[in-house]
LUMGU-816031 format. One record per residue: residue in one letter; chain; x, z, y negated of N, C-alpha, C in turn. Coordinates in pm, whole numbers. Example, Ala and Ser with C-alpha at 12.3 -4.5 7.8 and 13.67 -1.06 7.14 Angstrom:
# residues 2
<pt><residu>A</residu><chaine>A</chaine><n_east>1319</n_east><n_up>780</n_up><n_north>569</n_north><ca_east>1230</ca_east><ca_up>780</ca_up><ca_north>450</ca_north><c_east>1320</c_east><c_up>780</c_up><c_north>330</c_north></pt>
<pt><residu>S</residu><chaine>A</chaine><n_east>1285</n_east><n_up>708</n_up><n_north>225</n_north><ca_east>1367</ca_east><ca_up>714</ca_up><ca_north>106</ca_north><c_east>1290</c_east><c_up>787</c_up><c_north>-3</c_north></pt>
***
This chain:
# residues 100
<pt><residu>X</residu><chaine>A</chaine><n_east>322</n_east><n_up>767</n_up><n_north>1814</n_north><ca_east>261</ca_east><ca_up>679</ca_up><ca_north>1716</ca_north><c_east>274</c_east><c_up>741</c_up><c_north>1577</c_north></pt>
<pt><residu>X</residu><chaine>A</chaine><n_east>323</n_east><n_up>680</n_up><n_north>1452</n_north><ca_east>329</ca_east><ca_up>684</ca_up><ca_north>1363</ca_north><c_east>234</c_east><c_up>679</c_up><c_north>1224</c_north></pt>
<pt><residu>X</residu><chaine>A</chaine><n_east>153</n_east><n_up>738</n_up><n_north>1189</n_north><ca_east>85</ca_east><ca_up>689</ca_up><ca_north>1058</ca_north><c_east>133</c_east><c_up>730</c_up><c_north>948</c_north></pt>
<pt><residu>X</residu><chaine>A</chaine><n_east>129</n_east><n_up>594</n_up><n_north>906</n_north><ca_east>186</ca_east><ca_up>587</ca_up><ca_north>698</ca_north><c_east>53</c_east><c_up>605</c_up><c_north>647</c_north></pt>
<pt><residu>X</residu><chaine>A</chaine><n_east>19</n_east><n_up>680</n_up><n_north>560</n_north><ca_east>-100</ca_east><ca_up>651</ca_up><ca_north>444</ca_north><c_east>-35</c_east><c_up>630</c_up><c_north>299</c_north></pt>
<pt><residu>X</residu><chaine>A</chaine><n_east>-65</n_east><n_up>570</n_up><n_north>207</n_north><ca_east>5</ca_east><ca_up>582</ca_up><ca_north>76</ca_north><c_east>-151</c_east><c_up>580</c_up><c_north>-31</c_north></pt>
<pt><residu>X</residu><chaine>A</chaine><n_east>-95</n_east><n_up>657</n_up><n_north>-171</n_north><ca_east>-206</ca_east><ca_up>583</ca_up><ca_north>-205</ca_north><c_east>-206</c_east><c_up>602</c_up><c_north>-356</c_north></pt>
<pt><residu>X</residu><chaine>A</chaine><n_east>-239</n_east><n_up>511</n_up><n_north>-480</n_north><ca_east>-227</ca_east><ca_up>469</ca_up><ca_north>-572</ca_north><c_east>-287</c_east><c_up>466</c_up><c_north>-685</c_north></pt>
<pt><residu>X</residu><chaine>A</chaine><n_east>-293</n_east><n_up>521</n_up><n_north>-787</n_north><ca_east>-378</ca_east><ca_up>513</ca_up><ca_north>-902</ca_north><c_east>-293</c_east><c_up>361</c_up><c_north>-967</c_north></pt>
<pt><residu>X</residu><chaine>A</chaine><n_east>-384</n_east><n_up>312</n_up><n_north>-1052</n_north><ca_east>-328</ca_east><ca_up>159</ca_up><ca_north>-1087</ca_north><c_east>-383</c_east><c_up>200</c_up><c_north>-1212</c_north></pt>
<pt><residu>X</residu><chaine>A</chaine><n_east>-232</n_east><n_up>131</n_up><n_north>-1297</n_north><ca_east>-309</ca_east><ca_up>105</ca_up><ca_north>-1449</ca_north><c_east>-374</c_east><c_up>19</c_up><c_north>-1497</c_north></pt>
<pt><residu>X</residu><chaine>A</chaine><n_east>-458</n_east><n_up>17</n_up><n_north>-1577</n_north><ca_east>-571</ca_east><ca_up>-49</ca_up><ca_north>-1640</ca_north><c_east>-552</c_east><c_up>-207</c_up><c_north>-1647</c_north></pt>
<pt><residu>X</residu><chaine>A</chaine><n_east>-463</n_east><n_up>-241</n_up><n_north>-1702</n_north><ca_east>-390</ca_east><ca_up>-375</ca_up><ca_north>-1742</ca_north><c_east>-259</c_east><c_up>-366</c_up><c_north>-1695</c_north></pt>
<pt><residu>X</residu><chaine>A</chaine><n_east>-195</n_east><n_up>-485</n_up><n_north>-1697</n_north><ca_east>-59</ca_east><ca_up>-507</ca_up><ca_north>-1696</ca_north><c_east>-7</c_east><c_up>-701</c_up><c_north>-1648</c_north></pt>
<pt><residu>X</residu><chaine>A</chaine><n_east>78</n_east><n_up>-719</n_up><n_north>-1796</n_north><ca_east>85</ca_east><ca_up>-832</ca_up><ca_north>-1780</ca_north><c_east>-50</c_east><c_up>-952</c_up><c_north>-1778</c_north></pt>
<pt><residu>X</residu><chaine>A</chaine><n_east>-195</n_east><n_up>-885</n_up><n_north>-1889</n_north><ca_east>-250</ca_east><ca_up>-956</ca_up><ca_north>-1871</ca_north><c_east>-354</c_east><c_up>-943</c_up><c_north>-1769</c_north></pt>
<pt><residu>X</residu><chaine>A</chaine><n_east>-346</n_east><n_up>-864</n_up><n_north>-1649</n_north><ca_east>-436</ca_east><ca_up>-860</ca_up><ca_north>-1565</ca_north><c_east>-501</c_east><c_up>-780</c_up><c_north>-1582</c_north></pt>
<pt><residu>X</residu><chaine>A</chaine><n_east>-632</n_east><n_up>-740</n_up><n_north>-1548</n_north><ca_east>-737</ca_east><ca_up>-654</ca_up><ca_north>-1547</ca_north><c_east>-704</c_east><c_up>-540</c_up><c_north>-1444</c_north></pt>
<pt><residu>X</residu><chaine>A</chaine><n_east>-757</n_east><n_up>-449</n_up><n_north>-1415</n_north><ca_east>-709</ca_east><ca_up>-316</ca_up><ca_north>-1284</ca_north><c_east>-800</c_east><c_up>-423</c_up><c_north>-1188</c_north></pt>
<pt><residu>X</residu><chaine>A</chaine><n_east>-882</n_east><n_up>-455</n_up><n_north>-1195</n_north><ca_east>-952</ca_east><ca_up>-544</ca_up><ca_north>-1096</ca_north><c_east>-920</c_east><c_up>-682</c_up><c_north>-1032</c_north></pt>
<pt><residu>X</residu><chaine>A</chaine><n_east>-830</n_east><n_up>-710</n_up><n_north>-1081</n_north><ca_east>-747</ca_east><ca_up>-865</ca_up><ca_north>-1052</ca_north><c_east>-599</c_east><c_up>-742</c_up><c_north>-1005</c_north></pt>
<pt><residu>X</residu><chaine>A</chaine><n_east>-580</n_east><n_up>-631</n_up><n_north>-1036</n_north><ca_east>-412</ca_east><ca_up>-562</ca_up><ca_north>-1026</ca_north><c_east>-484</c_east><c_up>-520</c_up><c_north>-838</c_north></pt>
<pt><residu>X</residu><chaine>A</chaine><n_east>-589</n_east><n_up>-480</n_up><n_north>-842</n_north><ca_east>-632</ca_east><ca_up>-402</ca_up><ca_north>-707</ca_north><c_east>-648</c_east><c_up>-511</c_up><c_north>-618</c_north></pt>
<pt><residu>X</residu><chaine>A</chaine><n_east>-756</n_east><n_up>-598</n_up><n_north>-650</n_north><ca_east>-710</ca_east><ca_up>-746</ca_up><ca_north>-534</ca_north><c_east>-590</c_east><c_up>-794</c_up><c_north>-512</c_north></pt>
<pt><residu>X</residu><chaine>A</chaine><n_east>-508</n_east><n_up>-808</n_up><n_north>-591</n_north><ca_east>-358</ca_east><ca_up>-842</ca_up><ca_north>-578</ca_north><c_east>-236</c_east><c_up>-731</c_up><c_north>-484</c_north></pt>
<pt><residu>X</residu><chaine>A</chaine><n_east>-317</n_east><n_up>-621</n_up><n_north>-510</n_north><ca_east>-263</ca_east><ca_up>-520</ca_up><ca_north>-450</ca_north><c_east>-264</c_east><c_up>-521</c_up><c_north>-295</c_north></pt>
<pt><residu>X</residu><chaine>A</chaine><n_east>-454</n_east><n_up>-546</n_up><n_north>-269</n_north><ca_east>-497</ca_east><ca_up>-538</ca_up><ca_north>-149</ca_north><c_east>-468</c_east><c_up>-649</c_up><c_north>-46</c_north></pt>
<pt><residu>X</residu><chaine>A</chaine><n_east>-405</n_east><n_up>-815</n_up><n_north>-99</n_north><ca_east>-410</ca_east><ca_up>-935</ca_up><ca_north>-91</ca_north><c_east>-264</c_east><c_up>-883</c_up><c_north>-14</c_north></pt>
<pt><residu>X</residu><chaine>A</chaine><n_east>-152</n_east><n_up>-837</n_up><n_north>-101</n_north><ca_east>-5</ca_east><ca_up>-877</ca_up><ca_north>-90</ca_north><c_east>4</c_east><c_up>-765</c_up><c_north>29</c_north></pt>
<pt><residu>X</residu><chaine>A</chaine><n_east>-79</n_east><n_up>-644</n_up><n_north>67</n_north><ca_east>-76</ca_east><ca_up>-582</ca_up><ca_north>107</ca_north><c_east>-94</c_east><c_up>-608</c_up><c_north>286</c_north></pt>
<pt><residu>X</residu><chaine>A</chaine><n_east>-211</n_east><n_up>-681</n_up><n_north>271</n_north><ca_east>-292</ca_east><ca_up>-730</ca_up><ca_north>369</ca_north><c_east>-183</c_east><c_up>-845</c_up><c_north>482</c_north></pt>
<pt><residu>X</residu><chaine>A</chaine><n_east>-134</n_east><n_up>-917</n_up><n_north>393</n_north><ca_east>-18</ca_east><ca_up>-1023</ca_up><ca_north>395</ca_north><c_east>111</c_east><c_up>-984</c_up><c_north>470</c_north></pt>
<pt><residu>X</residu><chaine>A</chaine><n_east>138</n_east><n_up>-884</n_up><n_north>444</n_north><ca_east>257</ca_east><ca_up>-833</ca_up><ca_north>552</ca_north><c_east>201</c_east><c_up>-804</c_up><c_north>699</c_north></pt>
<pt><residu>X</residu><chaine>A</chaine><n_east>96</n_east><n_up>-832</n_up><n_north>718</n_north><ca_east>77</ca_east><ca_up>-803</ca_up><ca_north>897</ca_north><c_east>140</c_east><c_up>-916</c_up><c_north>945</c_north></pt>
<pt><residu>X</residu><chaine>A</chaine><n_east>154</n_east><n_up>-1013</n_up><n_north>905</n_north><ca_east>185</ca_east><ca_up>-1153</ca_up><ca_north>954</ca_north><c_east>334</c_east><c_up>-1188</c_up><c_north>933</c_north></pt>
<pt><residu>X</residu><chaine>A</chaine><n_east>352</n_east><n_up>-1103</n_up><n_north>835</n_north><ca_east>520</ca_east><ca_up>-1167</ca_up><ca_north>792</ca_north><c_east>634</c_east><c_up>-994</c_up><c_north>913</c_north></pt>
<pt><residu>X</residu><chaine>A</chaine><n_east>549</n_east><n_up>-870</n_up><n_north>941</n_north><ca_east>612</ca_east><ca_up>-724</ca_up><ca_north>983</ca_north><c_east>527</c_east><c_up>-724</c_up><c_north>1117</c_north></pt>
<pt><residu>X</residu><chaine>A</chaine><n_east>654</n_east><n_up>-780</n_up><n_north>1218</n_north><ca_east>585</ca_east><ca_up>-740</ca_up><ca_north>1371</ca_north><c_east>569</c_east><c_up>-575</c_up><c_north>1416</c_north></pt>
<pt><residu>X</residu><chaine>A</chaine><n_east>661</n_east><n_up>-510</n_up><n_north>1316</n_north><ca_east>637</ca_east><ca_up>-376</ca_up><ca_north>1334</ca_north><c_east>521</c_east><c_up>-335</c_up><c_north>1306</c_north></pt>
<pt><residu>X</residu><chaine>A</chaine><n_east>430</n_east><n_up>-323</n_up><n_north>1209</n_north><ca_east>262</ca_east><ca_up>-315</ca_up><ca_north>1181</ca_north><c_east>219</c_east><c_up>-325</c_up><c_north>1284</c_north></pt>
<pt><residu>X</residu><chaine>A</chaine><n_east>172</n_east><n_up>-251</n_up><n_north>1348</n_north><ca_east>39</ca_east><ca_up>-200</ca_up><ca_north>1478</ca_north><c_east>-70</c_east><c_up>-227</c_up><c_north>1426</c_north></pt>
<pt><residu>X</residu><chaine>A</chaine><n_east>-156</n_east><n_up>-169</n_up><n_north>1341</n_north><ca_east>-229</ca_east><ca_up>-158</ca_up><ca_north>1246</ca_north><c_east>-182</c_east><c_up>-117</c_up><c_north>1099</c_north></pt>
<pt><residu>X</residu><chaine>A</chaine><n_east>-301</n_east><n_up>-228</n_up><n_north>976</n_north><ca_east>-299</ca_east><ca_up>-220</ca_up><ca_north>852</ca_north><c_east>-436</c_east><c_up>-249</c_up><c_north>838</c_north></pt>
<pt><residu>X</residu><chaine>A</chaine><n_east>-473</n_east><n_up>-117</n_up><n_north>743</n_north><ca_east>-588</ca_east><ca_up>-135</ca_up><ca_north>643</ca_north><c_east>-585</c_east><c_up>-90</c_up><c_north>487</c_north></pt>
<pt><residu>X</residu><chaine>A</chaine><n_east>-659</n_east><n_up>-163</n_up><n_north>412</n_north><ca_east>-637</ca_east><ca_up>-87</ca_up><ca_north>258</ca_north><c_east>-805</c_east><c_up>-87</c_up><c_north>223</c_north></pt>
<pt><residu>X</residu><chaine>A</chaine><n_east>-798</n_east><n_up>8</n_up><n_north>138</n_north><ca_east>-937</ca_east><ca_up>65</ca_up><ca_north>99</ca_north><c_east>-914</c_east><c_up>80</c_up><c_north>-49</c_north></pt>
<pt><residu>X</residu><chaine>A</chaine><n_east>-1011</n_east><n_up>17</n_up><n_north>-94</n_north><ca_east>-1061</ca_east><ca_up>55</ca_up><ca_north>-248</ca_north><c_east>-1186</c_east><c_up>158</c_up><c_north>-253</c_north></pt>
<pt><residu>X</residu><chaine>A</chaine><n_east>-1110</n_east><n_up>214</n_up><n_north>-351</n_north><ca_east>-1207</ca_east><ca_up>361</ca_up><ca_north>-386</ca_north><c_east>-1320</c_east><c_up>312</c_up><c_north>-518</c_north></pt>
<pt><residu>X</residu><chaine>A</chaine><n_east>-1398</n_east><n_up>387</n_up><n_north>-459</n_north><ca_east>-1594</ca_east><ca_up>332</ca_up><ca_north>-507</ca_north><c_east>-1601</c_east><c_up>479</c_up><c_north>-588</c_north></pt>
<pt><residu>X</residu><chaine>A</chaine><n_east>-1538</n_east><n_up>608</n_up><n_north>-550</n_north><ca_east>-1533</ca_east><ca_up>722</ca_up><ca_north>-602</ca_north><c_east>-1503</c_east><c_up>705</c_up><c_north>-724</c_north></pt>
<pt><residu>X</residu><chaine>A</chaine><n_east>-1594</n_east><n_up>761</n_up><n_north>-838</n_north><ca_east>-1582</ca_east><ca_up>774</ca_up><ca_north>-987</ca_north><c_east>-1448</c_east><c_up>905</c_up><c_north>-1042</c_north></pt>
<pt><residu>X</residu><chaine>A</chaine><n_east>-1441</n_east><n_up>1032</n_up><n_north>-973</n_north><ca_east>-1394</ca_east><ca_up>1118</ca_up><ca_north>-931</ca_north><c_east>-1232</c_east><c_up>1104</c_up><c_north>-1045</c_north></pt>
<pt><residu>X</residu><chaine>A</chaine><n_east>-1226</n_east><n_up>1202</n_up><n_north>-1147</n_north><ca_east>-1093</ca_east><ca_up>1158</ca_up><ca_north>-1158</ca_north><c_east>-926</c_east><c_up>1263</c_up><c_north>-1073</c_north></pt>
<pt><residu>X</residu><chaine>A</chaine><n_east>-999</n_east><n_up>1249</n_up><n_north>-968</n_north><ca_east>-941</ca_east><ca_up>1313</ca_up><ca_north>-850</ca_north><c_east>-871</c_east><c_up>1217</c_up><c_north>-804</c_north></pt>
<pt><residu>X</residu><chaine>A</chaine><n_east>-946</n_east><n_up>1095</n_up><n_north>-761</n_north><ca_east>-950</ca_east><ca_up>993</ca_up><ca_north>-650</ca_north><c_east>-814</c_east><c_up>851</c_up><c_north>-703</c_north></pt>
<pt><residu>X</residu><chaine>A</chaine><n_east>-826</n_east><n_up>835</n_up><n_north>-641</n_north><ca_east>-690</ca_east><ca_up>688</ca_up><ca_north>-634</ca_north><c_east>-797</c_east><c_up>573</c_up><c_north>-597</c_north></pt>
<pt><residu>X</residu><chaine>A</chaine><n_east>-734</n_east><n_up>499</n_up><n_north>-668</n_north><ca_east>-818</ca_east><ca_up>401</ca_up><ca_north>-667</ca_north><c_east>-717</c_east><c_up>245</c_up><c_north>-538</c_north></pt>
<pt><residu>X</residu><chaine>A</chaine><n_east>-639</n_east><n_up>287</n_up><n_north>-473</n_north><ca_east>-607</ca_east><ca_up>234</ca_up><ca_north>-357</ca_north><c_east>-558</c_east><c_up>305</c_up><c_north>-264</c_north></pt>
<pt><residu>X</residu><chaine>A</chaine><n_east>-566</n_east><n_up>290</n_up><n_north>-94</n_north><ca_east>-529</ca_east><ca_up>317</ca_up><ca_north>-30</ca_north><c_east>-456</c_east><c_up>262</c_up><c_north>88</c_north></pt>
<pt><residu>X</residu><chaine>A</chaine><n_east>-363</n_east><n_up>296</n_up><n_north>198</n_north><ca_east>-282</ca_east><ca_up>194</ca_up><ca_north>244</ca_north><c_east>-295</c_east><c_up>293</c_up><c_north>363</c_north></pt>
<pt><residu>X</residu><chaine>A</chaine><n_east>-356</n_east><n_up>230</n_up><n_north>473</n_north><ca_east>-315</ca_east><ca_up>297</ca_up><ca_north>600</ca_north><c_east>-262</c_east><c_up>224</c_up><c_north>723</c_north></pt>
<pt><residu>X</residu><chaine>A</chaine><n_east>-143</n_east><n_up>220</n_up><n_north>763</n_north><ca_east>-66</ca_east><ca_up>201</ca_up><ca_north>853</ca_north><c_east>-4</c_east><c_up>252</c_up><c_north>966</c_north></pt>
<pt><residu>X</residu><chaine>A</chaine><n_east>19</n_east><n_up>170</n_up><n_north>1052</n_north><ca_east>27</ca_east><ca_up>257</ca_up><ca_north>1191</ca_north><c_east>162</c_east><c_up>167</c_up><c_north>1273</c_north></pt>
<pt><residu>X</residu><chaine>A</chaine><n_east>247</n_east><n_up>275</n_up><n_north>1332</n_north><ca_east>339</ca_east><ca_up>165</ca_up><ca_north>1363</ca_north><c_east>392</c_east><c_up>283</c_up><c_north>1502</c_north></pt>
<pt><residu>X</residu><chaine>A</chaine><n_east>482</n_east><n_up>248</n_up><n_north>1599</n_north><ca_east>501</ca_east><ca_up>271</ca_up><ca_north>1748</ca_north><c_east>558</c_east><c_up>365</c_up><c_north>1696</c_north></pt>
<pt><residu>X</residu><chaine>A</chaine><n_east>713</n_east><n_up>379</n_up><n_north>1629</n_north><ca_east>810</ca_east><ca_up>471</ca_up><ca_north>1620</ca_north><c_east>827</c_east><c_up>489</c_up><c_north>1483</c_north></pt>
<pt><residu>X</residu><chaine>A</chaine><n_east>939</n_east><n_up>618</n_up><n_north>1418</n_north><ca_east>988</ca_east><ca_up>612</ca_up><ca_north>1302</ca_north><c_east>1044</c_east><c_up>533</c_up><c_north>1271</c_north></pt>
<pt><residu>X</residu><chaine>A</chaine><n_east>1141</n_east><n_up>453</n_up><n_north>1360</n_north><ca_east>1205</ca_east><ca_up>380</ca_up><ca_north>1372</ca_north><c_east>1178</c_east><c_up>223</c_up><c_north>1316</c_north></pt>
<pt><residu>X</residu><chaine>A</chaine><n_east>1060</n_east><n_up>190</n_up><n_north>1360</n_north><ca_east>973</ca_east><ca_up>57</ca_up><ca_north>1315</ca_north><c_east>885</c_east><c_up>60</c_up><c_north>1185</c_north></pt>
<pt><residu>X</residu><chaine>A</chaine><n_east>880</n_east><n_up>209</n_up><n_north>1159</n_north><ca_east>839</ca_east><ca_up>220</ca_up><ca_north>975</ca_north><c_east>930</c_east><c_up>201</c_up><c_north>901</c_north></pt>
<pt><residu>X</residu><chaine>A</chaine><n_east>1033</n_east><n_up>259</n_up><n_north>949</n_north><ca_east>1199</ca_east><ca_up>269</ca_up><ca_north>873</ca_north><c_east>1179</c_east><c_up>95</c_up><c_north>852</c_north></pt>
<pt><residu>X</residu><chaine>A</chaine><n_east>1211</n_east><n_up>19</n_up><n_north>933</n_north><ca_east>1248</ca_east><ca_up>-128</ca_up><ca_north>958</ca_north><c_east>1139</c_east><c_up>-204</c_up><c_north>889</c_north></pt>
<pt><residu>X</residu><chaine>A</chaine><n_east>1019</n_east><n_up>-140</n_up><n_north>875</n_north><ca_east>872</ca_east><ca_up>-182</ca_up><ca_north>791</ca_north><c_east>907</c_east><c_up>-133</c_up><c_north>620</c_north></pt>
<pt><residu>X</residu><chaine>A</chaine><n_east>1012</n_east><n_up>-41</n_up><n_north>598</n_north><ca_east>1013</ca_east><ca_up>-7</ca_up><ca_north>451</ca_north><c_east>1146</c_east><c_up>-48</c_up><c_north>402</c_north></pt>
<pt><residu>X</residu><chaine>A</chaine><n_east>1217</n_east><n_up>-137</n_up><n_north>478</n_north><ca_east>1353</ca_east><ca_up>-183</ca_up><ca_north>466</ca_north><c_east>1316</c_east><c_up>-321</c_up><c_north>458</c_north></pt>
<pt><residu>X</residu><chaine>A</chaine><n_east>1192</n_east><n_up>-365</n_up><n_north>465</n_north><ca_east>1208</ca_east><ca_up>-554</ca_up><ca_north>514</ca_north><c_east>1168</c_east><c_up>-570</c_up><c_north>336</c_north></pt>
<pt><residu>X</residu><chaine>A</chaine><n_east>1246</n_east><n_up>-694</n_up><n_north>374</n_north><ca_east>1259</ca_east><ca_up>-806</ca_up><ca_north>256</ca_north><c_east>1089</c_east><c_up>-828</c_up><c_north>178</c_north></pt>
<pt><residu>X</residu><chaine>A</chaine><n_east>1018</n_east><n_up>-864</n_up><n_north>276</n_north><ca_east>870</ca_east><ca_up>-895</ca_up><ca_north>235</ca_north><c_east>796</c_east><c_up>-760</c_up><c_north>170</c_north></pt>
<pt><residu>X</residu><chaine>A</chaine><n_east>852</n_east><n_up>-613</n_up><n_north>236</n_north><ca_east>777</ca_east><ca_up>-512</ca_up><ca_north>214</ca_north><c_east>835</c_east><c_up>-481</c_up><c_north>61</c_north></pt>
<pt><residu>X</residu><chaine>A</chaine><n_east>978</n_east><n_up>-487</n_up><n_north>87</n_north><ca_east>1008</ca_east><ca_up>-458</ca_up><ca_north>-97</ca_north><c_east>933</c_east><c_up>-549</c_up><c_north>-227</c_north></pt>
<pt><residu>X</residu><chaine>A</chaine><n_east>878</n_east><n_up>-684</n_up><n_north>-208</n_north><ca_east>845</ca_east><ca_up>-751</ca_up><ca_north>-238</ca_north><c_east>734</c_east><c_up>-670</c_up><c_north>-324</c_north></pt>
<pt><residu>X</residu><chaine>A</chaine><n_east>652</n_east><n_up>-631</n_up><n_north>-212</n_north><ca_east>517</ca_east><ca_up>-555</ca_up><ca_north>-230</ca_north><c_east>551</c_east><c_up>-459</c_up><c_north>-346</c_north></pt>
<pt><residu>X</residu><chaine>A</chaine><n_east>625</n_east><n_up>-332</n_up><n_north>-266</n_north><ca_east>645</ca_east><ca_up>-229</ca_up><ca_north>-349</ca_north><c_east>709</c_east><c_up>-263</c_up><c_north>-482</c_north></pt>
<pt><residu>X</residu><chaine>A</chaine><n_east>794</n_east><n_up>-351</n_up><n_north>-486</n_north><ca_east>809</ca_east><ca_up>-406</ca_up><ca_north>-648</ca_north><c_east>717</c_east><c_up>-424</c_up><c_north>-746</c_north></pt>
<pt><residu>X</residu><chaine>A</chaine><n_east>582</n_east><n_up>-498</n_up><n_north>-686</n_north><ca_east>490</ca_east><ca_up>-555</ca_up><ca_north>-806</ca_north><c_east>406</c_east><c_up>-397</c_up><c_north>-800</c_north></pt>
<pt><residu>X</residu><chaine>A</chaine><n_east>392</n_east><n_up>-354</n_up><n_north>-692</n_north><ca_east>310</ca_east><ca_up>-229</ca_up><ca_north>-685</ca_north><c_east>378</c_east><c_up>-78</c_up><c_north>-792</c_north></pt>
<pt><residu>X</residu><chaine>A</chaine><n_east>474</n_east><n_up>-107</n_up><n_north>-791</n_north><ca_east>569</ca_east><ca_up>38</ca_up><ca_north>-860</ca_north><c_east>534</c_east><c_up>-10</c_up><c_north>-995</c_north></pt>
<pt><residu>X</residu><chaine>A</chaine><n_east>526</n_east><n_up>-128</n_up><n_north>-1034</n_north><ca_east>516</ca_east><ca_up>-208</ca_up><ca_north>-1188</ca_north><c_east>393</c_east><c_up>-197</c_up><c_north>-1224</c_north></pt>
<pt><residu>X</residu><chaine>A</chaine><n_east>263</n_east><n_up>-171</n_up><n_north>-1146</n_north><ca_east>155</ca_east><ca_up>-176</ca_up><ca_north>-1175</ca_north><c_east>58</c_east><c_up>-46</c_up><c_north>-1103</c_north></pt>
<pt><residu>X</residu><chaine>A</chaine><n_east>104</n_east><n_up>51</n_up><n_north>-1073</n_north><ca_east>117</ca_east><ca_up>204</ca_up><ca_north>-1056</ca_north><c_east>146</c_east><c_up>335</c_up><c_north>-1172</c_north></pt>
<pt><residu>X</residu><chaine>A</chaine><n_east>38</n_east><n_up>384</n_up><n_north>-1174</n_north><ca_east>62</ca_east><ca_up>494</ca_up><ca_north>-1238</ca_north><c_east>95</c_east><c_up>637</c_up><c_north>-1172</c_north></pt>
<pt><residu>X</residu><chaine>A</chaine><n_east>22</n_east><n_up>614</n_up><n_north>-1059</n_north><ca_east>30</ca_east><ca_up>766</ca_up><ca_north>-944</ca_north><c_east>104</c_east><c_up>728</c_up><c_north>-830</c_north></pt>
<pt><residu>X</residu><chaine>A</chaine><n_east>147</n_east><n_up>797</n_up><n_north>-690</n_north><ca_east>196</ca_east><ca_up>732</ca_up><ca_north>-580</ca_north><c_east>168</c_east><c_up>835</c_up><c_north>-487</c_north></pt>
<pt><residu>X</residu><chaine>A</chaine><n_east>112</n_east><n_up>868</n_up><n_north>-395</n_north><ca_east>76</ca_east><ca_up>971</ca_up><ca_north>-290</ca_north><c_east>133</c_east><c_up>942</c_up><c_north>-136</c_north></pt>
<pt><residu>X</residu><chaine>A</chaine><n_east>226</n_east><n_up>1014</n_up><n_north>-73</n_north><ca_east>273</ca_east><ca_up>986</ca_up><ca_north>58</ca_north><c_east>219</c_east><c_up>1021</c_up><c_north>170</c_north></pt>
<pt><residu>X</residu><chaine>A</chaine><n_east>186</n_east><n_up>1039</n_up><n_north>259</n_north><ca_east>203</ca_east><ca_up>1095</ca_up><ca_north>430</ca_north><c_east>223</c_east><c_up>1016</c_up><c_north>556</c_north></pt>
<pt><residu>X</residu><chaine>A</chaine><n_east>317</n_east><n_up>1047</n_up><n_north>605</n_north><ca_east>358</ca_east><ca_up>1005</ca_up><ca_north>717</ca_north><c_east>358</c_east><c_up>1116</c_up><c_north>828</c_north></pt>
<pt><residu>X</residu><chaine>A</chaine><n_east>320</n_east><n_up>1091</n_up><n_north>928</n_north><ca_east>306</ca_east><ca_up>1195</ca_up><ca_north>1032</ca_north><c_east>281</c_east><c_up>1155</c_up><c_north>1163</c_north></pt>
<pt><residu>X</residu><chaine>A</chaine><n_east>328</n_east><n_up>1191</n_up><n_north>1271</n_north><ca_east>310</ca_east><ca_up>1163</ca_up><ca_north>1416</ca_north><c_east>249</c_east><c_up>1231</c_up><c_north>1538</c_north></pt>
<pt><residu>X</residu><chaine>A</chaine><n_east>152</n_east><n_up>1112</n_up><n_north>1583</n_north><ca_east>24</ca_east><ca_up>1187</ca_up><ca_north>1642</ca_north><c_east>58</c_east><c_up>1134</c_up><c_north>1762</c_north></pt>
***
């Protein structure tokens, strides 16, 4: 079994939006690929309540069978989608992937 975590500092504005309309949008488009990626086992995202300027203010945790079906989860059409508006409205980006 596979877990992805990612996780995101978001800038303030962009294009007009508030970080608070950028983080629902985040969490929305995010949420949205369970339905469109049969590879997704599990998906959750978490917004950070932490004041902390440590902390990221999104998080992405995912779970998928093989490397193989993350690979195919970070190659799909719908997932680039995501990471497009997300890279545009990102200031930080944090990785781990690891198999338990």
């Amino acid at each position: 079994m596979i877990k992805h975590i990612v996780m995101w500092k978001l800038k303030d504005s962009h294009n007009g939006e508030t970080k608070s309309e950028i983080t629902e949008n985040v969490k929305n488009m995010l949420h949205g690929l369970t339905s469109k990626i049969s590879e997704i086992k599990e998906l959750e995202v978490g917004i950070n309540f932490n004041s902390s300027e440590a902390a990221f203010d999104v998080v992405l945790y995912s779970v998928f069978d093989s490397k193989e079906d993350l690979d195919v989860y970070q190659k799909h059409p719908e997932h680039l989608n995501v990471a497009g508006y997300i890279s545009e409205v990102r200031t930080e980006r944090a990785v781990v992937d690891y198999d338990c």
